[in-house]
PyMOL Python script that loads the backbone (N, CA, C, O; Angstrom):
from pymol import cmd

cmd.read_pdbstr("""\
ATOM      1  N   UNK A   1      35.277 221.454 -93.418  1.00  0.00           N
ATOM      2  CA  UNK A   1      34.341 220.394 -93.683  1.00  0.00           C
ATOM      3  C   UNK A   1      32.940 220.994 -93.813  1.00  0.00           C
ATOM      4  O   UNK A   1      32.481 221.747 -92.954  1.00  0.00           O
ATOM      5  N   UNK A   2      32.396 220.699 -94.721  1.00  0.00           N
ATOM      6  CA  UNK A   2      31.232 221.410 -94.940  1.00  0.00           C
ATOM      7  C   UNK A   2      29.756 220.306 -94.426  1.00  0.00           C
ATOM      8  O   UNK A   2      29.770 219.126 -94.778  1.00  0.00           O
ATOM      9  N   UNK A   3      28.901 220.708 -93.824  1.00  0.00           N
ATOM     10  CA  UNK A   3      28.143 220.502 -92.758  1.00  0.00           C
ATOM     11  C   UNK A   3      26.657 220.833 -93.267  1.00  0.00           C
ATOM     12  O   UNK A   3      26.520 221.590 -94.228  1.00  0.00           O
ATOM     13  N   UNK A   4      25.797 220.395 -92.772  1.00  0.00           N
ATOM     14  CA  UNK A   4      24.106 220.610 -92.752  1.00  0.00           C
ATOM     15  C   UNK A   4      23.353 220.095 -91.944  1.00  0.00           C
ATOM     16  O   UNK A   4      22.947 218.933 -91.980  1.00  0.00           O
ATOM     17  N   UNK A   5      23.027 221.163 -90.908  1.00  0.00           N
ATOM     18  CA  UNK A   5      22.383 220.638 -89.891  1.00  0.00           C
ATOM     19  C   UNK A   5      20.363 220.492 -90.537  1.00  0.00           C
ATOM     20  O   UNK A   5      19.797 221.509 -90.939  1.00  0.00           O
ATOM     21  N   UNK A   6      19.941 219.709 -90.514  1.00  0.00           N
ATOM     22  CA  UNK A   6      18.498 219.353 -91.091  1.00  0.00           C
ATOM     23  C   UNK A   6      17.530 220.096 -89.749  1.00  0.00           C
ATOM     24  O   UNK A   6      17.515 219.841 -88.544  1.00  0.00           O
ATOM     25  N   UNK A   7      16.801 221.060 -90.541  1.00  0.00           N
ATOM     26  CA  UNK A   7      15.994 221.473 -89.688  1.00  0.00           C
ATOM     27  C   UNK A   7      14.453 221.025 -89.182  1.00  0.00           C
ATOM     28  O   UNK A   7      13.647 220.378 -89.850  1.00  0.00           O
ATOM     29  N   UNK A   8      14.330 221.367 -88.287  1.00  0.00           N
ATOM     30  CA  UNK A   8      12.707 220.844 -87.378  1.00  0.00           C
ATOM     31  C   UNK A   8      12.012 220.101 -88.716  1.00  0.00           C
ATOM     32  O   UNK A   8      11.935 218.877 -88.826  1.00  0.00           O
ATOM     33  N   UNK A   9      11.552 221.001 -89.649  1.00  0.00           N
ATOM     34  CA  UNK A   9      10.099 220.722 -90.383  1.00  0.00           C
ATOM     35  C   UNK A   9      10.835 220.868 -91.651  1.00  0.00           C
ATOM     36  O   UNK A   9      10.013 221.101 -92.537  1.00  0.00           O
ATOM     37  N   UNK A  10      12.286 220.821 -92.206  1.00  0.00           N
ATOM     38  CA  UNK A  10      12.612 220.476 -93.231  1.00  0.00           C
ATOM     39  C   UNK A  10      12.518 219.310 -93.754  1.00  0.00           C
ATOM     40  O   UNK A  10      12.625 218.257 -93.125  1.00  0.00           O
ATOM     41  N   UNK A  11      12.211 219.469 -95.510  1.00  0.00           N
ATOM     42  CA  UNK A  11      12.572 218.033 -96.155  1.00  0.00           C
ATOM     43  C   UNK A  11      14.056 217.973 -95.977  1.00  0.00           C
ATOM     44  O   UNK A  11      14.886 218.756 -95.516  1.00  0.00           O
ATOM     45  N   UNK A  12      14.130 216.231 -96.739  1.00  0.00           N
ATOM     46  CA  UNK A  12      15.774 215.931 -97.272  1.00  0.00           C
ATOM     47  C   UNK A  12      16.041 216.819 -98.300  1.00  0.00           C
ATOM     48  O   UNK A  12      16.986 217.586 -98.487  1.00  0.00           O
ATOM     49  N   UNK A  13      14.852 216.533 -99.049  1.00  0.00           N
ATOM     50  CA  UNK A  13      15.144 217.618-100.302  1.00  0.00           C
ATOM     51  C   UNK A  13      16.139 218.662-100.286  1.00  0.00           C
ATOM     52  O   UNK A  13      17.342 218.670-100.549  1.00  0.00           O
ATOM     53  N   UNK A  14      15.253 219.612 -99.878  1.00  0.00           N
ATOM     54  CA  UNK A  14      15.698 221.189 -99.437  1.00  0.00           C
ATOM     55  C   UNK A  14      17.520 221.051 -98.820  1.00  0.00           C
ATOM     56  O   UNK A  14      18.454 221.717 -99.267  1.00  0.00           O
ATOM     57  N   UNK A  15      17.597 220.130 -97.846  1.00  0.00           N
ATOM     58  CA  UNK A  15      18.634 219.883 -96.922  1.00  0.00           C
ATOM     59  C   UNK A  15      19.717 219.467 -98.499  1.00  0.00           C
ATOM     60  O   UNK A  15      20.345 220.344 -99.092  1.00  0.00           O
ATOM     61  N   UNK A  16      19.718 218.568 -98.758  1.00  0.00           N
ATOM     62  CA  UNK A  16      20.681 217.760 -99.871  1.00  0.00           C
ATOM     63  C   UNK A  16      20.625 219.151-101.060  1.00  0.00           C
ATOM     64  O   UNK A  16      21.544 219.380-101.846  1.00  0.00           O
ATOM     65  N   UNK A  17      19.474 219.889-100.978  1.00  0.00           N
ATOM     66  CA  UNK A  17      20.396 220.876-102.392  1.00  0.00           C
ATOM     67  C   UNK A  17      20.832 221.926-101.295  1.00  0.00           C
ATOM     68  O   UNK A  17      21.670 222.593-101.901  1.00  0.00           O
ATOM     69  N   UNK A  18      20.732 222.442-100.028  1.00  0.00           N
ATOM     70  CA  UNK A  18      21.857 223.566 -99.072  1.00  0.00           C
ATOM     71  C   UNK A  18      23.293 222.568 -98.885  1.00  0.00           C
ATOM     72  O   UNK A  18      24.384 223.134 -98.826  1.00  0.00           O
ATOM     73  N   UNK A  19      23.229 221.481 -98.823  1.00  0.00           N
ATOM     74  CA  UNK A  19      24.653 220.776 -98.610  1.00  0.00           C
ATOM     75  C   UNK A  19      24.916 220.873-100.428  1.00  0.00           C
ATOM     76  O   UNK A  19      25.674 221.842-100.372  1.00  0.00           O
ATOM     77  N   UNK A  20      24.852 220.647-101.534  1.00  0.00           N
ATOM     78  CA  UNK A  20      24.907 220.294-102.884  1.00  0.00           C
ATOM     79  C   UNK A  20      25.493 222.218-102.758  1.00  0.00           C
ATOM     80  O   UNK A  20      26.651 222.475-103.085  1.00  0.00           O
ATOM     81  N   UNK A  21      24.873 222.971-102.439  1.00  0.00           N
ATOM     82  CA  UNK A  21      25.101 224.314-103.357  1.00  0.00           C
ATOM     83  C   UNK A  21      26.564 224.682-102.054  1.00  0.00           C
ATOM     84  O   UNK A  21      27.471 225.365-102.530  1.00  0.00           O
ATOM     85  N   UNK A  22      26.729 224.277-100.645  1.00  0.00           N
ATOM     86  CA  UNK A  22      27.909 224.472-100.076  1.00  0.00           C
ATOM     87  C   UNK A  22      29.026 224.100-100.410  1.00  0.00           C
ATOM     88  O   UNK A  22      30.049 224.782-100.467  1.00  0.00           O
ATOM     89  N   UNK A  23      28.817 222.421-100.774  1.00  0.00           N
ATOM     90  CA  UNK A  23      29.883 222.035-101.577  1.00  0.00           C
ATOM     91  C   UNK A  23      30.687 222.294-102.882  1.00  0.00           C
ATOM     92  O   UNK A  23      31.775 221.894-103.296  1.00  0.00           O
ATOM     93  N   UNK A  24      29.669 223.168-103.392  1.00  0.00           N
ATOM     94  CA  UNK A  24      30.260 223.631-104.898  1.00  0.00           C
ATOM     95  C   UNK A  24      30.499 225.123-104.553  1.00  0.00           C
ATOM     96  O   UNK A  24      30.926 225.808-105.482  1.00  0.00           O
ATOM     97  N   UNK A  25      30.366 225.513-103.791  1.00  0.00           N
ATOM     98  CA  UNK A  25      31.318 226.969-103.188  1.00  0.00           C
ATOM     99  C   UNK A  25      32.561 226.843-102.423  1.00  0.00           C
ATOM    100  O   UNK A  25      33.491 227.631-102.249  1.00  0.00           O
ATOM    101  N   UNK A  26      32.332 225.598-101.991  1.00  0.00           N
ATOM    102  CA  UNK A  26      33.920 225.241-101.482  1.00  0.00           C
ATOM    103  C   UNK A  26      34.920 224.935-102.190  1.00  0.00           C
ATOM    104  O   UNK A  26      36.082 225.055-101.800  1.00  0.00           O
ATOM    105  N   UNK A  27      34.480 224.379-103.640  1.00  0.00           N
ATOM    106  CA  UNK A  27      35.560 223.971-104.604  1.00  0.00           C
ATOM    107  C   UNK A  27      35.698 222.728-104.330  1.00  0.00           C
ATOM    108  O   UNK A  27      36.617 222.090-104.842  1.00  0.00           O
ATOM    109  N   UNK A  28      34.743 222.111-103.405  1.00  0.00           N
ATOM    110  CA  UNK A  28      35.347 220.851-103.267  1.00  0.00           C
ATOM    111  C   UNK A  28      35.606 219.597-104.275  1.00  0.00           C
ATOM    112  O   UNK A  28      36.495 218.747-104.219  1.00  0.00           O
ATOM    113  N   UNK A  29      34.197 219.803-105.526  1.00  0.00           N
ATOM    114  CA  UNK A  29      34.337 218.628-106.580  1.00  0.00           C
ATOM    115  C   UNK A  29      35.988 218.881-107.411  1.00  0.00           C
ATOM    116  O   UNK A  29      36.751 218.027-107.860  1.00  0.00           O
ATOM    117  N   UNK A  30      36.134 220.474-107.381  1.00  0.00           N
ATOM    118  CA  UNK A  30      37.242 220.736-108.333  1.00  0.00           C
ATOM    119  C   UNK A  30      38.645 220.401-107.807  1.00  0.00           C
ATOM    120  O   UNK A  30      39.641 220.215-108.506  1.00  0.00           O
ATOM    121  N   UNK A  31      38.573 220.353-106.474  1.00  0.00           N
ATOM    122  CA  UNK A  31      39.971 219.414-106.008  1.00  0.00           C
ATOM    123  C   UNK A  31      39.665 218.120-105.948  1.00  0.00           C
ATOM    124  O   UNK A  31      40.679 217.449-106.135  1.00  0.00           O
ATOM    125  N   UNK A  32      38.601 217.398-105.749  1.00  0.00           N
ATOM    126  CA  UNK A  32      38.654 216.204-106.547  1.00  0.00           C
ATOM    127  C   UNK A  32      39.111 215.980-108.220  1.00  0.00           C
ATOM    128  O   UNK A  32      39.604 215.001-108.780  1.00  0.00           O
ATOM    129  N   UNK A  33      38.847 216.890-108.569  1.00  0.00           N
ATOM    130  CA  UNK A  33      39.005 216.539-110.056  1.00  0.00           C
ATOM    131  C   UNK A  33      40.306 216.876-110.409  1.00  0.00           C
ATOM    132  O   UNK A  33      40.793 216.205-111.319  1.00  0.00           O
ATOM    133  N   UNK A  34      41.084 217.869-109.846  1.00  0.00           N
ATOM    134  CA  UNK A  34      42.365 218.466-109.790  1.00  0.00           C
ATOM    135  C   UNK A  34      43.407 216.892-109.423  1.00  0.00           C
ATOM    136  O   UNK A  34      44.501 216.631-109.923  1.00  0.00           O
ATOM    137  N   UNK A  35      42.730 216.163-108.547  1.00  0.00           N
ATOM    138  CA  UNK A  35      43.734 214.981-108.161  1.00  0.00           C
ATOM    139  C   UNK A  35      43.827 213.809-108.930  1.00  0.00           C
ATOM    140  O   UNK A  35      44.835 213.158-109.207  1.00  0.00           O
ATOM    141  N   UNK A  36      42.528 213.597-109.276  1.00  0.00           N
ATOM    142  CA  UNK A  36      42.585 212.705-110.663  1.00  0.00           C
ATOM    143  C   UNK A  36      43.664 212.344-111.231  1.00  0.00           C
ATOM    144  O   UNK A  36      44.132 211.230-110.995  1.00  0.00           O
ATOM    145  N   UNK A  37      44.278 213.230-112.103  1.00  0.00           N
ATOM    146  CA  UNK A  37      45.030 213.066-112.918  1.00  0.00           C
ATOM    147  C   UNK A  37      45.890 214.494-112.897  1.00  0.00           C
ATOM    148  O   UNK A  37      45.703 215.599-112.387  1.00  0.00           O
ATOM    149  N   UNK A  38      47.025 213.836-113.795  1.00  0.00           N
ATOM    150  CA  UNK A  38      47.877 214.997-113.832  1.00  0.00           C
ATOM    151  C   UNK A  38      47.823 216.261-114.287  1.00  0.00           C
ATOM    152  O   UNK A  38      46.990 216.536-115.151  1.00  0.00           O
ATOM    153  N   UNK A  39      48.569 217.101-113.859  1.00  0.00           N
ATOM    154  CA  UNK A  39      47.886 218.673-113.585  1.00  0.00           C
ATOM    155  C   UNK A  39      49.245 219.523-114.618  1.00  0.00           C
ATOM    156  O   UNK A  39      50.342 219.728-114.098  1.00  0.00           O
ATOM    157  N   UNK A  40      48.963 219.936-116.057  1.00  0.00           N
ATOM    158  CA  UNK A  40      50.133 221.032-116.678  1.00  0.00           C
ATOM    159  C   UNK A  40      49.869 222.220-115.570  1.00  0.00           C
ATOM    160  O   UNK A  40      48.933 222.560-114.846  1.00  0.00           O
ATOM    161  N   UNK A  41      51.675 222.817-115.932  1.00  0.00           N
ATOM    162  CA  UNK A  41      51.950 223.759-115.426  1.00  0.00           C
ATOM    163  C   UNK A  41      51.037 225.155-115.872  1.00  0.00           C
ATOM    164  O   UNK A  41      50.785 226.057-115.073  1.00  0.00           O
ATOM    165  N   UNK A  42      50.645 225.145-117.143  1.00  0.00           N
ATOM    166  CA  UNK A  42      49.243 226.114-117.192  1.00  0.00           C
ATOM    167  C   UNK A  42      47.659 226.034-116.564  1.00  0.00           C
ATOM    168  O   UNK A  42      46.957 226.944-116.123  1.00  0.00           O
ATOM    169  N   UNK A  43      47.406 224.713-116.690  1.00  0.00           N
ATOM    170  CA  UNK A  43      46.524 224.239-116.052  1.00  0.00           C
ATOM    171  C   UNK A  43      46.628 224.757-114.107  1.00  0.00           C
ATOM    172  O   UNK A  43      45.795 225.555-113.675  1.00  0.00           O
ATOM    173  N   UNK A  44      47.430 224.328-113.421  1.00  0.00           N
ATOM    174  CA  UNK A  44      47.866 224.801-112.660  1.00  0.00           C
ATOM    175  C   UNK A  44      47.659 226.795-112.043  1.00  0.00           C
ATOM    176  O   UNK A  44      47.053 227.371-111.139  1.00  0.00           O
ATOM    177  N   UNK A  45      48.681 227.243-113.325  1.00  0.00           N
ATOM    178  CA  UNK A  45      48.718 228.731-112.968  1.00  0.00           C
ATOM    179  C   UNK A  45      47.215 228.852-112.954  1.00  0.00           C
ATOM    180  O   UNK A  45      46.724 228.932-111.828  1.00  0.00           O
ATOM    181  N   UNK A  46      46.277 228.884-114.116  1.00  0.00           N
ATOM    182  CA  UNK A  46      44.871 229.116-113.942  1.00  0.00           C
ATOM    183  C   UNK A  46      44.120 228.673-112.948  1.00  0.00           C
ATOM    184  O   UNK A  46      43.349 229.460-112.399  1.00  0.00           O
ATOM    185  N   UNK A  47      44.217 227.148-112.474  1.00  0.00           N
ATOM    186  CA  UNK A  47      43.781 227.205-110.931  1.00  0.00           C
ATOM    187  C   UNK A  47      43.597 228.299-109.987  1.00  0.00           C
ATOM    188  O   UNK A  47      42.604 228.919-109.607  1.00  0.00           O
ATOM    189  N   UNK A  48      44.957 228.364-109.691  1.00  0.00           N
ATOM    190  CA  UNK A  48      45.514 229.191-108.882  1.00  0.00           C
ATOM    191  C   UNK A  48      44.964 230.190-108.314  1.00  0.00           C
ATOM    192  O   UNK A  48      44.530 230.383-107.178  1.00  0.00           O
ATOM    193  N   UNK A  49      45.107 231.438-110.206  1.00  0.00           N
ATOM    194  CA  UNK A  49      44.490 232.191-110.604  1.00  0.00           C
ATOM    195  C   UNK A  49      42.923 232.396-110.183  1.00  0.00           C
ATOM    196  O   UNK A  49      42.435 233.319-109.531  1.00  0.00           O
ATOM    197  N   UNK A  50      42.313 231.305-110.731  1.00  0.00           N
ATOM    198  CA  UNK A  50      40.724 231.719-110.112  1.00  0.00           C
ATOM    199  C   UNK A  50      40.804 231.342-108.557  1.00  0.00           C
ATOM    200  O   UNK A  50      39.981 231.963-107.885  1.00  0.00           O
ATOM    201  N   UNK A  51      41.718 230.347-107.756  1.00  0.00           N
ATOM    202  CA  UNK A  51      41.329 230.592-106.372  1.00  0.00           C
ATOM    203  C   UNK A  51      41.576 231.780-105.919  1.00  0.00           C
ATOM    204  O   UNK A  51      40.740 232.177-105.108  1.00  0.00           O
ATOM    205  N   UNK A  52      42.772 232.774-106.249  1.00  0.00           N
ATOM    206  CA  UNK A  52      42.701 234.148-106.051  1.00  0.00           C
ATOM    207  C   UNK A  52      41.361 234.655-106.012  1.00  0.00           C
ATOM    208  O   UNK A  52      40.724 234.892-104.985  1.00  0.00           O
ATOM    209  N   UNK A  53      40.923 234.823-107.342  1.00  0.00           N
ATOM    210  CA  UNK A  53      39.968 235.762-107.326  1.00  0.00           C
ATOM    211  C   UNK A  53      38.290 235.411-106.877  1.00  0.00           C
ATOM    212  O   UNK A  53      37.269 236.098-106.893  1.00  0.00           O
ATOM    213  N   UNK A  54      38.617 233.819-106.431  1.00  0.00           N
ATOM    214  CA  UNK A  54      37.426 233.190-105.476  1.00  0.00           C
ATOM    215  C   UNK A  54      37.641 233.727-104.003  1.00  0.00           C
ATOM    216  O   UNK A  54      36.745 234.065-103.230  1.00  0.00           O
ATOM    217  N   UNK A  55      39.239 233.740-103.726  1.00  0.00           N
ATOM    218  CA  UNK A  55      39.234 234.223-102.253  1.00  0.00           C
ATOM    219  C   UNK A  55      38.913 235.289-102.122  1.00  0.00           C
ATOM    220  O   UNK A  55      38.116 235.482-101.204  1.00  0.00           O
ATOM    221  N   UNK A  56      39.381 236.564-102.999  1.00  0.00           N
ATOM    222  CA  UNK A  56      39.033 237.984-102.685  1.00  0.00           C
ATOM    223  C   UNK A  56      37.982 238.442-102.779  1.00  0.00           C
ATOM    224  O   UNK A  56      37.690 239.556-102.345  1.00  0.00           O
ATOM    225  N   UNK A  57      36.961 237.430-103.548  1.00  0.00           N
ATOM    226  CA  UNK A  57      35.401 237.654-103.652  1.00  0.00           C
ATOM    227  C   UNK A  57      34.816 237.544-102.042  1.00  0.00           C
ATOM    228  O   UNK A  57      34.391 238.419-101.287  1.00  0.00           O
ATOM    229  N   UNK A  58      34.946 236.444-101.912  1.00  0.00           N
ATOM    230  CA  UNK A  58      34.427 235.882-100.837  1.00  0.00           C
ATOM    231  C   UNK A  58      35.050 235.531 -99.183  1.00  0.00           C
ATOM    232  O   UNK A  58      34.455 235.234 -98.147  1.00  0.00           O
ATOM    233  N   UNK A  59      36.058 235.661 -99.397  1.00  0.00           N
ATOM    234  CA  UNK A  59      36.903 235.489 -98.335  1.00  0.00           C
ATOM    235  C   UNK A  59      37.023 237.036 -97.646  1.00  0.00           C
ATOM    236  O   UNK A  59      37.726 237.217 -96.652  1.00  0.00           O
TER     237      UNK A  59
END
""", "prot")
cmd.dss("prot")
cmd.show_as("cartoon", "prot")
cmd.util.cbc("prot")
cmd.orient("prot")
């Protein structure tokens, strides 16, 4: 679950784009969008594929 604790003398601002840029490193909009609708079996492998090479980056 991705989190933002708002600091002393921070804006919202600042706070809403560190939560905005966590959430899009988590992948989270793209498994929303992954559930949407139905998913081909290529569509799929390529997923996959880049979560590989998202995990070995960063993980």
């Amino acid at each position: 679950m991705t989190q933002v604790v708002l600091g002393e003398n921070e804006g919202i601002e600042s706070a809403l784009r560190r939560f905005k840029r966590q959430v899009s490193k988590a992948g989270i909009f793209a498994d929303i969008k992954r559930l949407r609708h139905f998913e081909t079996p290529i569509e799929k492998s390529k997923r996959k594929a880049i979560a590989k090479r998202r995990k070995k980056r960063f993980g």
